[in-house]
SELUM-815406 format. One record per residue (C-alpha): x, y, z; residue in three letters. Coordinates in steps of 0.02 Angstrom, whole numbers, padded with zeros to 5 digits, always signed. Last residue first. Layout:
<recs>
XYZALA/...
</recs>
This chain:
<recs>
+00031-00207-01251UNK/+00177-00233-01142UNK/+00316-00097-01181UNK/+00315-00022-00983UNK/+00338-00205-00924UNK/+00511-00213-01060UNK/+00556-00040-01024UNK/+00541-00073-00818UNK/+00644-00245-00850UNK/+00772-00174-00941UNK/+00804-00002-00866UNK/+00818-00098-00685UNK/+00936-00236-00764UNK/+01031-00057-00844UNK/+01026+00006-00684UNK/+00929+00183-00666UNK/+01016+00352-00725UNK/+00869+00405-00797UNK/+00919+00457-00969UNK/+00877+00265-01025UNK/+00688+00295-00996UNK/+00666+00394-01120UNK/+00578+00315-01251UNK/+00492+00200-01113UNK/+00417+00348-01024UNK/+00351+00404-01194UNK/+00255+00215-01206UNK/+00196+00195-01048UNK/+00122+00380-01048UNK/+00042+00340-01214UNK/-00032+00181-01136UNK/-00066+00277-00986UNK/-00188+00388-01098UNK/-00155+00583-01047UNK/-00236+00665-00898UNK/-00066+00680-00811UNK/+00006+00802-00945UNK/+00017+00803-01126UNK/+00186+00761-01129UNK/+00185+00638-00998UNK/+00301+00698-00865UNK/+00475+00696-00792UNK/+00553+00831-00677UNK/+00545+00721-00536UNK/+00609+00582-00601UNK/+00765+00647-00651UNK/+00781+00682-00487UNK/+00760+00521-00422UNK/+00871+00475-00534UNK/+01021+00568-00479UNK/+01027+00501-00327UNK/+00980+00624-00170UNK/+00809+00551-00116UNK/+00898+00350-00145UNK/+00769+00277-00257UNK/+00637+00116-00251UNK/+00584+00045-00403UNK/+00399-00058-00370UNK/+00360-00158-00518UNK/+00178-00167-00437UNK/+00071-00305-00435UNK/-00102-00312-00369UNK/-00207-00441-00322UNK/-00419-00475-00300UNK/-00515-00612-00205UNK/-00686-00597-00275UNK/-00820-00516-00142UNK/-00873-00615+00006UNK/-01053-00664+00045UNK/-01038-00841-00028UNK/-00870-00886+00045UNK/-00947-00827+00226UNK/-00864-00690+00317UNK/-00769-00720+00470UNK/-00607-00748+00389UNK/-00594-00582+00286UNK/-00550-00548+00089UNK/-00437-00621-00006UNK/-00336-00470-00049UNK/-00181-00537-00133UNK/-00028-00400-00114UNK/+00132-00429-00238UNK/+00295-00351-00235UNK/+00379-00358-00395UNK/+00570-00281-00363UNK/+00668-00141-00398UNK/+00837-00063-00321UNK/+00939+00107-00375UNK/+01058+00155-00510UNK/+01167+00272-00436UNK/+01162+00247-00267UNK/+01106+00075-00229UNK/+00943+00039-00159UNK/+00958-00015+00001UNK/+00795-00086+00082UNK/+00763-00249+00178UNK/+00574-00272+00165UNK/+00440-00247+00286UNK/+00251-00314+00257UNK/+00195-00262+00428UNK/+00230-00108+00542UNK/+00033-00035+00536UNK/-00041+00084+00483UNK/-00145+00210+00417UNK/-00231+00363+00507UNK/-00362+00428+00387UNK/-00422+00605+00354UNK/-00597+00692+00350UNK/-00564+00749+00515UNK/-00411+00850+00495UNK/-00532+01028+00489UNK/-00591+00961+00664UNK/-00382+00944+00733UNK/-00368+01138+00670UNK/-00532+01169+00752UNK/-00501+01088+00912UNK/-00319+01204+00902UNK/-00390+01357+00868UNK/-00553+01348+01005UNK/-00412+01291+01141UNK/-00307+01446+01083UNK/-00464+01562+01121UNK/-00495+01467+01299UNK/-00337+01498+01361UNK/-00225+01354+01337UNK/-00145+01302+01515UNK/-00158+01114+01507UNK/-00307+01114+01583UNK/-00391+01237+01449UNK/-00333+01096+01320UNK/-00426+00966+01420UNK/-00584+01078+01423UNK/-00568+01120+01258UNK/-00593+00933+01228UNK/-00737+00901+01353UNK/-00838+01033+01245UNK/-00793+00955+01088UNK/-00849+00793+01123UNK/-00736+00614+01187UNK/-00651+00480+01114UNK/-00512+00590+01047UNK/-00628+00740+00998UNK/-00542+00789+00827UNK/-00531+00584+00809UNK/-00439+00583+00621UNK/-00517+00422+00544UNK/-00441+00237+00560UNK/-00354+00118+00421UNK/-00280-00051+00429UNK/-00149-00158+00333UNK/-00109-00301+00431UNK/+00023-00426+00360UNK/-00015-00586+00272UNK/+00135-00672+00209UNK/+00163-00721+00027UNK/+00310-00825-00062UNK/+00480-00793-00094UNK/+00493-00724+00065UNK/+00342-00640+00118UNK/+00342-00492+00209UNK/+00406-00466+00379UNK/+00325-00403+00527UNK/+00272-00570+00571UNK/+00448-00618+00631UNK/+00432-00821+00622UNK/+00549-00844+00491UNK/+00685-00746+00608UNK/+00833-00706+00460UNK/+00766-00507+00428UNK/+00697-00404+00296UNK/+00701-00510+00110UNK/+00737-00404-00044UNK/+00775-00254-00120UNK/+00940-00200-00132UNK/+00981-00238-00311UNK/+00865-00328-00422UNK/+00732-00426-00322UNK/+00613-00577-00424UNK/+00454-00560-00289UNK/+00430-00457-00146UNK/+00284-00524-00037UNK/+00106-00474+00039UNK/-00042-00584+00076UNK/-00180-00442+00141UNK/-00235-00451+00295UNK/-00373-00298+00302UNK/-00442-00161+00408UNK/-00587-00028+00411UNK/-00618+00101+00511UNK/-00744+00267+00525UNK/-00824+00233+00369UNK/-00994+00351+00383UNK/-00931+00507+00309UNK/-00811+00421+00182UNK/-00957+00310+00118UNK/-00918+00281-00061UNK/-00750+00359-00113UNK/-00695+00298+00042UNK/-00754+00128+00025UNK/-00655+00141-00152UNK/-00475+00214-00055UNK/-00460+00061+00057UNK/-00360-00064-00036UNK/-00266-00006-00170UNK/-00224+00183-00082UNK/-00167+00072+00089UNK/-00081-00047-00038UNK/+00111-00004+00102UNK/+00252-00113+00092UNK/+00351-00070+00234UNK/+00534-00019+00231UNK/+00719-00065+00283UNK/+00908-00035+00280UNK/+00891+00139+00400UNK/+00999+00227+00287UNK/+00882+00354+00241UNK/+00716+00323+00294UNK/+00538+00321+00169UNK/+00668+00258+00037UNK/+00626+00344-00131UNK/+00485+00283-00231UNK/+00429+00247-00429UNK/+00283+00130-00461UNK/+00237+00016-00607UNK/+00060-00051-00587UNK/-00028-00207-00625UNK/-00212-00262-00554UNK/-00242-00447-00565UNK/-00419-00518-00535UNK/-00467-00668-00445UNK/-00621-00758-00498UNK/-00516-00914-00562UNK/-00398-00946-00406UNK/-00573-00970-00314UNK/-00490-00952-00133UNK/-00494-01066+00021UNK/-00467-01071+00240UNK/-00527-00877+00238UNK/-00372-00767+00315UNK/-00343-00655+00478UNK/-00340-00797+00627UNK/-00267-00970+00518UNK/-00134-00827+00444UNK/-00066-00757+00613UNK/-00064-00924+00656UNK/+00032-00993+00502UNK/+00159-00856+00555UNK/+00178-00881+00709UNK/+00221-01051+00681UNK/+00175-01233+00618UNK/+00011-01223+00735UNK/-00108-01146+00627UNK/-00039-01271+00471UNK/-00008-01165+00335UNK/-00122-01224+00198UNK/-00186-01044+00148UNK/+00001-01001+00111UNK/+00046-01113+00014UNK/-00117-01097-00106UNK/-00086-00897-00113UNK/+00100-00947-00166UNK/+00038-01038-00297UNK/-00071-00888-00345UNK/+00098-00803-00362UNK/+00201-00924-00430UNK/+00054-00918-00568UNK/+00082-00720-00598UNK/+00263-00729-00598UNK/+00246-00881-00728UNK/+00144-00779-00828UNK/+00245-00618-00826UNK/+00148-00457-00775UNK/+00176-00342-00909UNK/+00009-00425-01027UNK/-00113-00338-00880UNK/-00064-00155-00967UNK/+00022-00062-00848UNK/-00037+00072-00729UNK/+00080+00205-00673UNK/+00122+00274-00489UNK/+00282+00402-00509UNK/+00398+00506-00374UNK/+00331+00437-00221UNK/+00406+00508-00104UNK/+00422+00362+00033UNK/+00329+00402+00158UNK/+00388+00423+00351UNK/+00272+00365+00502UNK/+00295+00392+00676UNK/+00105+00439+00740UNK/+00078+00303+00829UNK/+00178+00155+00788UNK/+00360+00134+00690UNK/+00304+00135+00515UNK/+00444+00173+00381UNK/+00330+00196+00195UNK/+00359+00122+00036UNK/+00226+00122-00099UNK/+00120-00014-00194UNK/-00022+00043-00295UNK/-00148+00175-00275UNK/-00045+00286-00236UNK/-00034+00360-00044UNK/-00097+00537-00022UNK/-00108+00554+00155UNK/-00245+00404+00148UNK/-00381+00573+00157UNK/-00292+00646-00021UNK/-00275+00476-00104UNK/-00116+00462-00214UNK/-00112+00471-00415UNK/-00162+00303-00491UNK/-00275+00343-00609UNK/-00152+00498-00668UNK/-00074+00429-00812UNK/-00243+00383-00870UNK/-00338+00228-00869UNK/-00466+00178-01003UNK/-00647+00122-00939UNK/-00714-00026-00875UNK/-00585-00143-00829UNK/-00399-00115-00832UNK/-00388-00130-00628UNK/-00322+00054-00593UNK/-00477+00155-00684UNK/-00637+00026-00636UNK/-00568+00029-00456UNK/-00599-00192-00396UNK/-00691-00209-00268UNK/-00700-00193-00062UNK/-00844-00217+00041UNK/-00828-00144+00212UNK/-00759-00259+00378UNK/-00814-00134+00482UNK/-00693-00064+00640UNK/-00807-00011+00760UNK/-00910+00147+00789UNK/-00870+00287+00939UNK/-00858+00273+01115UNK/-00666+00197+01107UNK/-00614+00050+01190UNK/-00648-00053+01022UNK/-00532+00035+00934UNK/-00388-00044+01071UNK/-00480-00213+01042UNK/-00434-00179+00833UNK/-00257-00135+00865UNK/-00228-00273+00968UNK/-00086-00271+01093UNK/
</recs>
């Protein structure tokens, strides 16, 4: 089943491939980030602008992660050799033979054959989640907010789809963060110890389902609505319409943070752009790291997180958000390898 072939069906646009760059707020660029540059995207059902954790099963069966704190960090808290293992990583990946495995031709389909390693630009966050599902041992690694939310921003009325492959992985794992799975050729799966693409795709609210209005009240009046109650509910499904549906069940990761003290890892996403666009006409691959820390809902630190916030509020310099989060980050109730590394990227100037 292709997601994109099932869009296709519909009477409405197609899934674009849109140009992408870089936020001027979340990549360190242009202006001075705030606590608050990476707060969640209203129509991506508020997902940061960073890395999150959500449980994906198809449809409409989704569960986010809360996510309790989305923080940029200076580009100096990414460790060098982290950051070249990366873009090492990007080179293993790209040279995947198409017929090694399912993996390699999920890869040879989605991704460009090369990358300029030099035009790529490195976005860094720190991120705070609890697992999307209780118990259930695993997540997805969702950039949704990172990838999609600039097109938005830019042509939310006349972006009806858009969809990318991303290279995704978890990198250097504390705790119980780590590698889903044992099948190498499981394309759900993120990368292990290096980067896997996984399908990361957005689609608008329908209100009409394919259809119009008038054909829609019709079905409701069908089902036994009277024609009042069919009005209601089109118009509750109409006032939706400026939303996003976001899946899919890609990039998962064995989850189970420890209670107290939780799990954290790097995960990285590489946004090469698509395969069927020229090198010359595509924009300048891009990744983001997050220091992702994810959070049993009922430990003790996630609450603590809860109640925490920069002192002068969410419009306040990140670097002076970095650096009062890093005073007290002890009082969390974290790990003390968790505490350390987090303090250490959050102390990166």
């Amino acid at each position: 089943w292709s997601w994109t072939s099932a869009l296709g069906r519909l009477p409405l646009a197609p899934t674009r491939q849109v140009a992408i760059v870089a936020s001027p707020t979340a990549c360190g660029g242009m202006e001075e980030p705030t606590a608050s540059s990476l707060r969640g995207v209203a129509a991506l059902q508020f997902l940061p602008r960073c890395a999150t954790l959500v449980q994906y099963g198809g449809g409409d069966d989704m569960r986010q992660g809360e996510a309790l704190l989305s923080l940029p960090l200076a580009a100096s808290a990414l460790p060098p050799a982290l950051k070249g293992a990366v873009a090492h990583a990007v080179d293993a990946a790209l040279a995947v033979a198409p017929s090694a495995a399912a993996a390699g031709q999920f890869a040879a389909e989605h991704l460009p054959a090369t990358w300029q390693r030099d035009d790529c630009s490195w976005d860094v966050a720190l991120a705070v989640v609890t697992e999307p599902g209780l118990g259930s041992g695993w997540a997805n690694l969702y950039w949704h907010g990172w990838l999609f939310s600039d097109p938005i921003a830019r042509d939310a009325a006349g972006l009806y789809a858009a969809q990318r492959f991303p290279l995704c992985g978890p990198w250097e794992p504390i705790g119980g963060l780590g590698v889903f799975g044992v099948t190498a050729g499981d394309v759900r799966a993120a990368g292990a110890g290096g980067l896997r693409a996984a399908d990361q795709h957005i689609h608008k609210v329908d209100a009409y389902a394919g259809g119009d209005r008038e054909g829609t009240l019709k079905l409701y009046m069908e089902q036994g609505f009277d024609r009042n109650s069919a009005e209601v509910a089109v118009l509750s499904a109409e006032l939706d319409c400026d939303q996003y549906h976001v899946g899919s069940d890609s990039a998962r990761v064995a989850l189970q943070p420890a209670v107290p003290g939780g799990a954290a890892a790097w995960v990285a996403c590489v946004d090469l752009g698509p395969a069927d666009v020229e090198a010359s006409d595509r924009a300048a691959p891009r990744a983001q790291l997050t220091l992702l820390v994810a959070l049993s809902g009922a430990d003790d630190a996630a609450r603590w997180f809860r109640r925490w916030a920069p002192a002068a509020g969410d419009e306040a310099p990140a670097a002076t958000a970095r650096a009062e989060l890093a005073a007290s980050l002890g009082d969390a109730g974290l790990s003390d390898a968790i505490v350390d590394r987090v303090r250490s990227a959050l102390l990166a100037t």
